[in-house]
C-alpha positions in Angstrom: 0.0 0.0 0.0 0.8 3.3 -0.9 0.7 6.2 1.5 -1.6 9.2 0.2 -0.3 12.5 2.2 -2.9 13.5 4.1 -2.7 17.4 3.1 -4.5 20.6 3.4 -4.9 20.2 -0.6 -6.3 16.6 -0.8 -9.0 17.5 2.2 -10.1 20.4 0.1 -10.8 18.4 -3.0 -12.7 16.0 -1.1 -14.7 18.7 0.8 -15.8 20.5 -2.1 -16.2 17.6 -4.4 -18.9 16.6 -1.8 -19.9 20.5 -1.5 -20.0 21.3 -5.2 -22.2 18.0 -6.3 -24.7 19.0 -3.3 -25.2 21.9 -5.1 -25.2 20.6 -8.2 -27.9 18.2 -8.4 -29.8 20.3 -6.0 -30.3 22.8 -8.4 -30.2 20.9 -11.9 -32.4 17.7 -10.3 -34.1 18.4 -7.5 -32.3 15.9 -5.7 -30.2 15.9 -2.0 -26.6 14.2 -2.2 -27.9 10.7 -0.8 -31.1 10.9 -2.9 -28.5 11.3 -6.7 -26.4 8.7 -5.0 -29.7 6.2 -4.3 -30.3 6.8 -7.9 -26.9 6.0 -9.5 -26.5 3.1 -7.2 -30.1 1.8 -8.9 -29.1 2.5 -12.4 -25.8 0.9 -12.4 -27.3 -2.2 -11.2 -30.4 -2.4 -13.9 -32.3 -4.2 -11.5 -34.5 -4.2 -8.3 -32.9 -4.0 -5.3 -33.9 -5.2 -1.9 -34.3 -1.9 0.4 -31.8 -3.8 3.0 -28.8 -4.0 0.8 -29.4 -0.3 -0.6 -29.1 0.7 3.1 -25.8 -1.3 3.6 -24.4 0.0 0.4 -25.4 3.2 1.2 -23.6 3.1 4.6 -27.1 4.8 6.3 -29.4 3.4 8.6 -32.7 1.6 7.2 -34.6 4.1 8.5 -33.3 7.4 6.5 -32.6 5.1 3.3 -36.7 4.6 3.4 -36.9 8.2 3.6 -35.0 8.3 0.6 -36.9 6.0 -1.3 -40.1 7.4 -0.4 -39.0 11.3 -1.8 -37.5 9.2 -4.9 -41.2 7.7 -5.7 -42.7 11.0 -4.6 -40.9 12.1 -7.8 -41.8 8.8 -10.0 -38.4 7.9 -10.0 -38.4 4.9 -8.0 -41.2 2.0 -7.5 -41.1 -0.2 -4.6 -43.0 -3.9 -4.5 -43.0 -6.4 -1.7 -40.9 -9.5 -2.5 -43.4 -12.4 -3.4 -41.3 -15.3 -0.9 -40.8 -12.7 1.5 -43.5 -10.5 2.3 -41.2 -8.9 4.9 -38.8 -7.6 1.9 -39.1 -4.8 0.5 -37.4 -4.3 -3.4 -37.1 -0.8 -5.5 -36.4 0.1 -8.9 -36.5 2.7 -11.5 -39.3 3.8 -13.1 -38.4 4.8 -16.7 -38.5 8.3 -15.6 -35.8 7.5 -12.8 -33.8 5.8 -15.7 -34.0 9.4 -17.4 -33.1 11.4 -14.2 -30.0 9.4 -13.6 -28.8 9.1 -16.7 -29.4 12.9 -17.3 -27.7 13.4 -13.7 -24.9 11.3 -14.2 -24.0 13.5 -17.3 -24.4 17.0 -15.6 -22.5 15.9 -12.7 -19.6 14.3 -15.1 -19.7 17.4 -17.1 -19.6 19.5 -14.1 -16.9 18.0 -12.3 -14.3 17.3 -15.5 -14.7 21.2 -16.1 -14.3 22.3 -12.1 -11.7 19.3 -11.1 -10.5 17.7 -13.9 -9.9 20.2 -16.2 -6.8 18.9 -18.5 -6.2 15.4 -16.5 -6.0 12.3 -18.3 -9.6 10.2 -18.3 -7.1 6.6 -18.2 -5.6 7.6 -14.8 -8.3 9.1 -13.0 -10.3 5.6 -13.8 -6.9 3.4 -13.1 -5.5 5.4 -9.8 -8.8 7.0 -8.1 -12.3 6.1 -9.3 -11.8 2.6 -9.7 -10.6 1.5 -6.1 -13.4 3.7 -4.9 -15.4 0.3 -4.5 -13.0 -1.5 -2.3 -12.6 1.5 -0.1 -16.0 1.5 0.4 -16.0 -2.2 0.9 -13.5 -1.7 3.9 -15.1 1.1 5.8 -18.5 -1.8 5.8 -16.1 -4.4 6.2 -18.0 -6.1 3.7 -19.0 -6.4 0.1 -22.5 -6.5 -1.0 -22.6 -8.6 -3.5 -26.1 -6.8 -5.3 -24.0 -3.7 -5.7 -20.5 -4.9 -5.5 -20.3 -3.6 -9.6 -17.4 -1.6 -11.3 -18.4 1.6 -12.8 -19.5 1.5 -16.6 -16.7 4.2 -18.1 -19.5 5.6 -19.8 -21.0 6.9 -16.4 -17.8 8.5 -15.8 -18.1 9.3 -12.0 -20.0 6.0 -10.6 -21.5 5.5 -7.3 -19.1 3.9 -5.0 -17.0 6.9 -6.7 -19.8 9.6 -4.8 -20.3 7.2 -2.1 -16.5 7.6 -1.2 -16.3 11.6 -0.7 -19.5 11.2 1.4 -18.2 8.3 3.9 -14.6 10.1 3.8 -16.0 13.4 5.3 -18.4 11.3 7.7 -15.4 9.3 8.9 -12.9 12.2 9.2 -15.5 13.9 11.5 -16.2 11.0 13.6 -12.2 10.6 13.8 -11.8 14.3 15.4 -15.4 14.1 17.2 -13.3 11.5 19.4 -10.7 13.4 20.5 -12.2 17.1 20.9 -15.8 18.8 20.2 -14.9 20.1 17.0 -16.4 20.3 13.5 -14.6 19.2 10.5 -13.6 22.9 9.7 -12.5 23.9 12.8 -9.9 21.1 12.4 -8.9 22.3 9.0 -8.2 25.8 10.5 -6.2 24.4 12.8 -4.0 22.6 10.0 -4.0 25.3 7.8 -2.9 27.5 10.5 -0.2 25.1 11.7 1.4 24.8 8.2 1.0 28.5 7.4 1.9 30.1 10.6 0.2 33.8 10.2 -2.6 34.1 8.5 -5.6 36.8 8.4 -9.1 35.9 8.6 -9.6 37.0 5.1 -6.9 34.3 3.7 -7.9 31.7 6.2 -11.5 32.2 4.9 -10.1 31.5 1.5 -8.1 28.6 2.2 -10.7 27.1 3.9 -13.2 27.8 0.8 -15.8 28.7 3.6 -17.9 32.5 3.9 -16.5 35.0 6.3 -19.6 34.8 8.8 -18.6 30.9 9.1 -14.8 31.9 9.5 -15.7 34.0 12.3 -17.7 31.4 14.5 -15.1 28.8 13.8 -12.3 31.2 14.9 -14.3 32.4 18.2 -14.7 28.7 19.4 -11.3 28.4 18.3 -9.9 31.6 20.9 -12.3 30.7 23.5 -10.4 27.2 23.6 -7.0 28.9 23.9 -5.8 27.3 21.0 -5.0 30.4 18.9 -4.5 34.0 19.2 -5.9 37.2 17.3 -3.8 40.0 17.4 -3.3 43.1 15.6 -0.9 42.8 13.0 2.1 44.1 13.6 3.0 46.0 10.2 -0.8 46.6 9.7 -3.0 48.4 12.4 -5.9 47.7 10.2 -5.5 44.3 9.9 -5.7 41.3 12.3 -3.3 38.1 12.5 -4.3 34.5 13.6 -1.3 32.4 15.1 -1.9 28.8 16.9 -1.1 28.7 20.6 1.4 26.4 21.9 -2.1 24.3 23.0 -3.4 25.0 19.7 0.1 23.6 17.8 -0.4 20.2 20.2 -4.2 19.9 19.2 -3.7 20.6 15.5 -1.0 18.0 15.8 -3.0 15.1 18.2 -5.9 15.7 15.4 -4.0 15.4 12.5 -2.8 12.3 13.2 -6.5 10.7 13.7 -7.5 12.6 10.6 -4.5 10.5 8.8 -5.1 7.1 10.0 -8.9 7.7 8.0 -7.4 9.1 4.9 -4.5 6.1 4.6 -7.8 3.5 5.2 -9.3 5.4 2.4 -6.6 4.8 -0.2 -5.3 1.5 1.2 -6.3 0.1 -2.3 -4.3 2.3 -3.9 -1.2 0.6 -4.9 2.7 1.9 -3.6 3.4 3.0 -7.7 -0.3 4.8 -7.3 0.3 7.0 -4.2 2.1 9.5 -5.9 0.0 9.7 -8.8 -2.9 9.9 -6.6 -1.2 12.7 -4.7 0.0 14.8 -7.6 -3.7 14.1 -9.2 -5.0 15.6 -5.9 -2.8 19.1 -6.2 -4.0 19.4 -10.0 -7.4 19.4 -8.7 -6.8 22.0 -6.3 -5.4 24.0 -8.6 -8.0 23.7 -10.9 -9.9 24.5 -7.9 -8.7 27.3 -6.7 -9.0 29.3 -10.2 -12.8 28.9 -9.2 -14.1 31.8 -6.8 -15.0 29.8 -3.0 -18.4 31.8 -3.0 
């Protein structure tokens, strides 16, 4: 296994991957994040699916992956029918109109993503070093395959579900990772690293870095003071302007975090092969170059 550095750039990406497709399919379907993803999942299989397995693909409890299906044939886009040797089993599929929605989806996300992210990267390695050992990661953070979903991306999707399903359950583990060691939120962690590796910063450029509004740069900062872990001072070449620093405290929890934060990301890319790792991590700078050409808000 290759090692994937756990940086400032690669948690970006994955952030606003997550952020940006919200958004997306919001506004172009309709749809939440987990109700696109329901839907790719369903049309890569071209099948029905018991509601159970969906769930345990999904990585969500039974309960809000009903809720999902119920808003999906709200829309027409799914239909759900008791199993005939089971009358305990419930199974879903697409309606023909759901077939339309994900294809059409699949296409604006792809389209979306290739000009935001991927903008003059190869197709062949983003398949060989990232999307296609999305599955097994997945498969690891369940700790088990299921076998009704367990199916490789058709390249003509481009971006397929265990792909989506990836960013989601990397974000959810990275919070539960620093929710174990302090009561802090995902961004307030990435201040703190940002801040570590930058040293000075103002709240203007942390704002940026973090690709977050000011108002939420300014909450995450006060919780950030009233825990002693940095200090906001008047900058000392500037009287108009105010400089962030980590505390000595702030330097040992930025560090004790970081660490947790790793051990998620390396599980995340422990598929990825020792000749991949640097691929993967030079893959993730492009990104965030592409990225940062893009105005945060």
């Amino acid at each position: 296994m290759g090692k994937v550095a756990n940086s400032h750039q690669m948690m970006t990406v994955t952030v606003e991957h997550f952020r940006q497709v919200s958004h997306c399919v919001r506004e172009s379907l309709g749809l939440t994040y987990n109700e696109f993803l329901a839907l790719i999942a369903l049309y890569e299989t071209r099948t029905t699916l018991g509601a159970s397995d969906l769930a345990d693909y999904l990585l969500l409890q039974r309960k809000t992956t009903w809720n999902i299906l119920l808003a999906l044939e709200d829309l027409g886009l799914v239909s759900k029918a008791v199993e005939e040797d089971d009358r305990r089993t419930m199974r879903c599929a697409l309606t023909a109109k759901g077939e339309d929605v994900a294809a059409r989806g699949a296409e604006i996300v792809a389209g979306f993503l290739r000009e935001r992210f991927l903008r003059n990267l190869q197709d062949e390695e983003f398949f060989k070093f990232m999307r296609d050992s999305s599955l097994e990661s997945c498969d690891l953070v369940r700790g088990h395959h299921v076998d009704a979903l367990s199916v490789q991306p058709d390249r003509k999707l481009y971006f397929g579900s265990s792909h989506l399903l990836l960013w989601r359950i990397t974000i959810d583990e990275w919070k539960r990772a620093i929710r174990g060691l302090a009561p802090f939120s995902l961004a307030e962690y990435r201040a703190l690293d940002v801040l570590e590796s930058e040293r000075v910063l103002t709240p203007s450029e942390l704002s940026s870095l973090l690709r977050i509004p000011r108002s939420n740069t300014t909450l995450v900062l006060q919780k950030l003071e009233r825990a002693s872990l940095i200090r906001i001072e008047e900058d000392a070449n500037d009287g108009r302007q105010r400089v962030i620093t980590l505390t000595e405290a702030g330097t040992k929890k930025a560090s004790t975090l970081r660490r947790a934060v790793n051990e998620v990301t390396q599980a995340m890319h422990s598929p990825i092969k020792q000749n991949g790792s640097m691929v993967v991590d030079a893959w993730y700078m492009r990104m965030y170059l592409n990225l940062s050409t893009e105005q945060p808000y």
